[in-house]
N, C-alpha and C positions, 0 to 999 in steps of 0.2 A: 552481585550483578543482577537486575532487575531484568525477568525472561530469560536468563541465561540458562535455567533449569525446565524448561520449556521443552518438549521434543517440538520437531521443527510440523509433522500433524497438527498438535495442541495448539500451537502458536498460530497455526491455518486456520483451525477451527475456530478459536477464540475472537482472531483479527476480523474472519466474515463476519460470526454472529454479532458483534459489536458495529461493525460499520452498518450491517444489515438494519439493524435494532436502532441505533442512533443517530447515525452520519448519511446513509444515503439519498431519503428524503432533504435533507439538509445540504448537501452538496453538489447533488447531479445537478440540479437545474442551473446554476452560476459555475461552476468547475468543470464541466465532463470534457473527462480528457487529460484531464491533472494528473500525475500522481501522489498517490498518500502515502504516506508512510506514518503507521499506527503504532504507539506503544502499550501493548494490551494491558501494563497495569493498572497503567492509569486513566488513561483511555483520549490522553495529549497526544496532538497530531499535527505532521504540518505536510505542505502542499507545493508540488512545485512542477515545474513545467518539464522535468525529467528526473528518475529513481533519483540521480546522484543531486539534484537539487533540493528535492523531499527530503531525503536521507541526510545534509548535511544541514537543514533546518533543524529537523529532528531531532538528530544528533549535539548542534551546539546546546538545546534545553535538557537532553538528556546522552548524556556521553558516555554510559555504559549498562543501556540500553539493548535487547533487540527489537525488533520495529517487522510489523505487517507491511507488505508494500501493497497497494495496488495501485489499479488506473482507473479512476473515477468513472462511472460508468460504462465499463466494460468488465467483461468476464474475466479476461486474464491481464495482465501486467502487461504483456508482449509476447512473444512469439518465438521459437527457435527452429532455426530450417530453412531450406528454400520457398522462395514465393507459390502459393499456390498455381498449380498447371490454368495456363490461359495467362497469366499475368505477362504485361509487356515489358521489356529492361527497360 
């Protein structure tokens, strides 16, 4: 299984440096906001308008896989927790 020998650091590390390196220039300006989901081997990617939609592109070219996720131009993926203080319901 391609990545599966990966700790899940290395595969962080590998997925930044890679998208850093190839993909961001490339993507931010027409996708931001997307997310990606990376296959560090090979360095195939696909794109979609939420994790589960990236990840099942992904997934049907490479089915056993692990995959980098992020969210195109932004620092983290998403967020876990209550809304920031000030935020309105």
């Amino acid at each position: 299984m391609p990545g599966a020998t990966l700790d899940p650091d290395e595969l962080a590390r590998r997925g930044q440096d890679y998208y850093e390196r190839f993909l961001r220039a490339k993507l931010e300006p027409a996708h931001r906001g997307k997310f990606l989901a990376l296959e560090v081997e090979t360095g195939d990617y696909a794109l979609g308008e939420t994790t589960v939609d990236a990840l099942d592109r992904a997934e049907a070219k490479h089915p056993d896989s692990v995959f980098y996720i992020l969210r195109v131009g932004h620092r983290t993926a998403g967020r876990i927790g209550a809304p920031f203080a000030g935020a309105q319901p």
